[in-house]
C-alpha positions in Angstrom: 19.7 2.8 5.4 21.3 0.6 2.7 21.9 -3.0 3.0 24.0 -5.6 2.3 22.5 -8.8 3.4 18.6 -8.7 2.5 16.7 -10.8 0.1 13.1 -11.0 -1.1 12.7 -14.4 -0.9 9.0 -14.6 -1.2 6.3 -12.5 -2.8 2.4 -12.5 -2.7 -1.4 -10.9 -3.1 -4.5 -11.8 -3.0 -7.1 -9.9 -5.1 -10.2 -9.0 -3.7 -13.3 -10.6 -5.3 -16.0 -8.8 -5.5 -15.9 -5.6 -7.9 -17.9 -2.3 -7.1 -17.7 -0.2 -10.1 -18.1 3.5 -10.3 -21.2 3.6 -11.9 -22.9 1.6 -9.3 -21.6 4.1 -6.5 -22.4 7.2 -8.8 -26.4 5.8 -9.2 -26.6 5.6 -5.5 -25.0 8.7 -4.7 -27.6 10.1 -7.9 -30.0 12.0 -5.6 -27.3 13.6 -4.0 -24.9 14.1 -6.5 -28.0 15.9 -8.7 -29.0 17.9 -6.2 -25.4 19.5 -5.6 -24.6 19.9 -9.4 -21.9 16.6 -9.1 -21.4 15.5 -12.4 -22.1 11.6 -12.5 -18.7 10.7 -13.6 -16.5 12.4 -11.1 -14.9 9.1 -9.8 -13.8 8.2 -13.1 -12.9 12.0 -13.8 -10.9 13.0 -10.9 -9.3 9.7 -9.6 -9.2 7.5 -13.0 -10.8 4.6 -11.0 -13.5 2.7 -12.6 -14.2 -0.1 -10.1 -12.4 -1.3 -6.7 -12.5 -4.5 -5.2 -14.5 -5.8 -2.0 -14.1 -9.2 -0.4 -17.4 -11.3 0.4 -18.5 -11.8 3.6 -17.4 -10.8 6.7 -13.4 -11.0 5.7 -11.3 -9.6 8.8 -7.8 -8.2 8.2 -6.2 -11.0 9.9 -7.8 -13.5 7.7 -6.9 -11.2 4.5 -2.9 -11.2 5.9 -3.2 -14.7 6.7 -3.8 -15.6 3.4 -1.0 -13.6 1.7 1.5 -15.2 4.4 0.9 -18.4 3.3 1.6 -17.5 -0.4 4.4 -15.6 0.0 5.8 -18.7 2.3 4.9 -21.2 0.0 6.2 -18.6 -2.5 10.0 -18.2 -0.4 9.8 -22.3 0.3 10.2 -21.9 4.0 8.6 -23.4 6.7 7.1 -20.8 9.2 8.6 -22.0 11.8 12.4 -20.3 10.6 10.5 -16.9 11.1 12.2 -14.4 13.8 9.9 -11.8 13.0 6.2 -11.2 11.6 5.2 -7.1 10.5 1.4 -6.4 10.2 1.0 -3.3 8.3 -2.2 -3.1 7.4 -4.3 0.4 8.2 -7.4 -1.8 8.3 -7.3 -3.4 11.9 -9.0 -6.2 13.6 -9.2 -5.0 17.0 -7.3 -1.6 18.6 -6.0 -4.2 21.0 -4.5 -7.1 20.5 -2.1 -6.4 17.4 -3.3 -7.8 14.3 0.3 -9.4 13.6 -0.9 -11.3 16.8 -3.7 -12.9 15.4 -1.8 -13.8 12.1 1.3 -15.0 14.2 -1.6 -17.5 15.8 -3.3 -18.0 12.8 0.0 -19.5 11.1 1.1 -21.2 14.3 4.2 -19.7 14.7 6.6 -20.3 17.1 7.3 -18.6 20.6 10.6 -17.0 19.3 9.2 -15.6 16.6 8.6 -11.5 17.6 5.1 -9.9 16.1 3.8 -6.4 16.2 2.0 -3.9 14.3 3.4 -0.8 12.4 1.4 2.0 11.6 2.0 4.2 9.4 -1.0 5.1 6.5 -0.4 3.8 3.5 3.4 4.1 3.8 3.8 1.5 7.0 4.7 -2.0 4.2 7.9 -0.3 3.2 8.1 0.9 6.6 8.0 -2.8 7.6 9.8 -4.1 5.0 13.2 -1.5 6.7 12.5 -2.6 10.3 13.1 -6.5 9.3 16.1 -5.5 6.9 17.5 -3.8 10.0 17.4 -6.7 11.7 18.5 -9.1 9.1 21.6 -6.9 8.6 22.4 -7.0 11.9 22.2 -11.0 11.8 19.5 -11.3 15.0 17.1 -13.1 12.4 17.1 -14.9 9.3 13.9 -14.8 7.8 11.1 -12.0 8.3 7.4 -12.0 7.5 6.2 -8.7 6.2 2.0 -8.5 5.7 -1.0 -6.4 4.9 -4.9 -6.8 4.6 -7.1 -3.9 3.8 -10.5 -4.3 3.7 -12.9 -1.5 2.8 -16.5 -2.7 2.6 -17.3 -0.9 6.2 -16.1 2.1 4.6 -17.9 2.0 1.9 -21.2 1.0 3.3 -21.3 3.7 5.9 -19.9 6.6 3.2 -22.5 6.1 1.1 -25.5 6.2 3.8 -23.8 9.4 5.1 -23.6 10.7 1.1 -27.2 9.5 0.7 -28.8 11.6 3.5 -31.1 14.6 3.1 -28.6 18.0 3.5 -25.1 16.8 2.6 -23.4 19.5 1.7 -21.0 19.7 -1.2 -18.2 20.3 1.1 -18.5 16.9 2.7 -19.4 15.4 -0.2 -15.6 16.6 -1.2 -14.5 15.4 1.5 -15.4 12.0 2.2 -14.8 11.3 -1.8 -11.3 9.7 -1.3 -13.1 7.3 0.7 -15.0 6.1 -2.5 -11.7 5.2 -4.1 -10.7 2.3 -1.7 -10.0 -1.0 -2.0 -9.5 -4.1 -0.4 -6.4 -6.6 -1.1 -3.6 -8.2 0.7 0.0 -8.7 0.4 2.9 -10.1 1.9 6.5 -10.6 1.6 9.1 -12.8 3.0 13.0 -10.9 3.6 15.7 -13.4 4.2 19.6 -13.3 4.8 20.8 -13.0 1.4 22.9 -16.2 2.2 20.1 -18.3 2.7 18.3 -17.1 -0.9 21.0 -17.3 -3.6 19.6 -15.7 -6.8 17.1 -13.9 -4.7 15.9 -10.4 -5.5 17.6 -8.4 -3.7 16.6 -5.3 -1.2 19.0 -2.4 -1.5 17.5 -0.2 0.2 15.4 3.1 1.4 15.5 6.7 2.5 12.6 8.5 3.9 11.6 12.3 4.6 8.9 13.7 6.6 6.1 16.8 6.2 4.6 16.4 9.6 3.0 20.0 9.7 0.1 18.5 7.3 -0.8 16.0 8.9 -4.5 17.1 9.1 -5.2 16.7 5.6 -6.5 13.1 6.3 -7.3 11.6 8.5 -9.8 7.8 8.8 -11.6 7.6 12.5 -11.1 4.5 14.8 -13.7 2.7 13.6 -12.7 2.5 10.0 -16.3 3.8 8.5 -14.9 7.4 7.6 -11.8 9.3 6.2 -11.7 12.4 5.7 -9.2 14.0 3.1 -8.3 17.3 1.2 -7.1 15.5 -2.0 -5.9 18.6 -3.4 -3.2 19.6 -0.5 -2.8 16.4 0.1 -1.4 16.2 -3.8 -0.1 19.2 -4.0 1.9 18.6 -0.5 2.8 14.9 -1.2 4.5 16.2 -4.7 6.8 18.7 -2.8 7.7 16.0 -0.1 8.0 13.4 -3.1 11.0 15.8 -4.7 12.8 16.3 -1.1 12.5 12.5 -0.7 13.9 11.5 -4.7 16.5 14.0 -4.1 17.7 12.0 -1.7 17.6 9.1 -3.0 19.5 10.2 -6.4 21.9 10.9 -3.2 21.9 7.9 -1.3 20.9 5.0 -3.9 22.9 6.7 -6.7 19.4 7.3 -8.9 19.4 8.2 -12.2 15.9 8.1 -13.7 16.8 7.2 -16.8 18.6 4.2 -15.3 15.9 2.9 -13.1 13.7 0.1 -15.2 10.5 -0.1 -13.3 9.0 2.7 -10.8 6.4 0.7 -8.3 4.5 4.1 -6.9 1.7 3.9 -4.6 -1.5 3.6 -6.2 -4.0 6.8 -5.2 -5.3 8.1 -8.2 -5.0 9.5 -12.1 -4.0 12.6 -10.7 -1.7 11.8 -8.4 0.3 9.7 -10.0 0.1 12.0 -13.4 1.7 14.8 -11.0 4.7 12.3 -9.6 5.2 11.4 -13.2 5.5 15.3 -13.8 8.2 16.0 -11.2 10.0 13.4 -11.4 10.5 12.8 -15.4 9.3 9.3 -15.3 8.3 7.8 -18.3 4.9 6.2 -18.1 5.8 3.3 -20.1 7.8 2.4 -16.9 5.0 2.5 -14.7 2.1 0.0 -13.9 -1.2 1.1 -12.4 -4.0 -0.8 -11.2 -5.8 1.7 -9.2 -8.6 2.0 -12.2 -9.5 -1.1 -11.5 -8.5 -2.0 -8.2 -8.6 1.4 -6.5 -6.3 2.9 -3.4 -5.4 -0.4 -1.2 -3.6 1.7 1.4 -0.1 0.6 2.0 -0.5 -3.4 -0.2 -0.4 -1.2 -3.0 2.8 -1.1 -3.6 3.9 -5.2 -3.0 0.4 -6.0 -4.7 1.9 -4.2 -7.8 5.6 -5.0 -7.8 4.1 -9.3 -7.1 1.7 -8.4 -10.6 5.1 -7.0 -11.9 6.6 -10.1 -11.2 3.6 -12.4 -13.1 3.6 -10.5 -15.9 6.9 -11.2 -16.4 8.4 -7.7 -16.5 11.1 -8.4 -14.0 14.0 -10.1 -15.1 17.1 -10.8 -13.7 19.3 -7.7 -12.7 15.9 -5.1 -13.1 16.2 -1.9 -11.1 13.0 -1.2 -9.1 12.4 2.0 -7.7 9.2 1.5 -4.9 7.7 5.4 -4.2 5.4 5.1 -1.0 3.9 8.2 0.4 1.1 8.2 3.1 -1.1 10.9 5.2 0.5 12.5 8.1 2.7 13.4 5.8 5.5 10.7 5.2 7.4 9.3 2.1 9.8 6.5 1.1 11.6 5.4 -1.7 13.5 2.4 -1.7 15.6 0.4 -5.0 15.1 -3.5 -5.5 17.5 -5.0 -8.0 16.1 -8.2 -9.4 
């Protein structure tokens, strides 16, 4: 759907504190990774990341939302209170049950009009998010929408690497469970307006979306948020193929010319994928930020974390094109423009 009305009136992320490098994982894992033949420096290798980021303590995802809200907010200059909607996003979960967008919506105080709910989606569900507000700020039933996301990773980590630690491992499930080593934690969040109400506001164009469905068995995390499971191969060589159908439509619907576009905001998995997208696409490199070598895979804040360090760096100026490429297990894939 393309819109006419949307703004991005506020922007935000929160880094993670705590780094875990590599290395550190790689002596852990050492026993293991000698005993199958591993070589020490697969991480590095095969994914390109070098260290991810952890929060301290006992951080929840509602907390790690929370805090993103209240930037982006602060960011947008509105008071919570004009809110008609709030999106949690996050694949990392407080509880199955209540929603996590709940427990922000309470944590912020906001308002009884103001709907909340969760959308799930792997790391695809913030642009998913960021189309059910637009929708709804088209069709004028809100003004303001809050769109958030906190992944946190630490569980994983700890329980991968007891599993990865224990006497007869095999070198099949060592494959498997690696994707889990590439987390990270973060948060993000972003505020969509009526364009009225945000003169001079970036605005949202835009998204188109296409589906793979029949793999979506190549990953998969369990309930509990200690395990994933992933063939990063297929899921690569799978995701490229659904990442043509879905820029193919998007040259149709948004009008894309590569050359034309100014910044491409992809989601951060690893060296690999994102050389392959790069591939298929033509993109030039110089037009693309990464920060998954240092902040590894944060699930679906990957994509606002990067276009908000975008925005600090001072790469976005008025009238930039943005393309956002989101892709997540199952399989599913988006691509939506911003124009700064």
């Amino acid at each position: 759907m393309l819109f006419q009305h949307v703004a991005i009136a506020g922007l935000a992320h929160i880094d993670a504190p705590r780094r875990l490098t590599s290395d550190e994982i790689h002596a852990r894992l050492k026993p293991t990774m000698d005993r199958l033949g591993i070589k020490a420096n697969v991480l590095q290798d095969v994914a390109g990341v070098n260290e991810r980021r952890l929060w301290d303590g006992d951080m929840l995802p509602s907390d790690a939302a929370t805090l993103a809200g209240v930037k982006a907010l602060a960011d947008a200059g509105i008071d919570a209170d004009r809110l008609g909607l709030l999106v949690n996003t996050s694949v990392s979960r407080d509880y199955l049950e209540p929603s996590t967008a709940s427990i922000v919506s309470g944590n912020l105080r906001l308002g009884e009009h103001c709907q909340s709910f969760d959308i799930a989606n792997a790391c695809l569900a913030f642009l998913n998010g960021m189309d059910v507000a637009s929708r709804m700020i088209e069709r004028g039933e809100i003004e303001y929408a809050l769109v958030v996301d906190g992944e946190t990773a630490n569980l994983a980590y700890e329980k991968t690497m007891e599993r990865l630690s224990k006497d007869g491992v095999t070198a099949e499930q060592f494959r498997d469970e690696m994707a889990t080593l590439t987390l990270g934690s973060g948060a993000a969040a972003m505020v969509l307006a009526r364009a009225e109400l945000a003169p001079g506001a970036p605005r949202y164009r835009g998204s188109v979306t296409r589906s793979a469905t029949e793999w979506n068995h190549l990953c998969r995390g369990d309930v509990n948020h200690d395990r994933m499971v992933a063939d990063g191969r297929m899921l690569m060589i799978e995701g490229v193929k659904l990442g043509q159908k879905t820029f193919a439509a998007a040259r149709q619907a948004l009008g894309w010319v590569v050359e034309e576009l100014d910044e491409f905001v992809i989601h951060q998995v690893s060296k690999a994928h994102t050389q392959a997208f790069l591939k298929a696409f033509g993109i030039n490199p110089k037009k693309v930020m990464t920060i998954f070598g240092e902040h590894g895979n944060i699930g679906p804040a990957s994509v606002p974390i990067v276009l908000s360090k975008l925005r600090e760096m001072g790469r976005l100026k008025k009238g930039t094109r943005v393309a956002l490429l989101g892709i997540g297990s199952g399989l599913n894939c988006s691509m939506a423009e911003v124009v700064w």
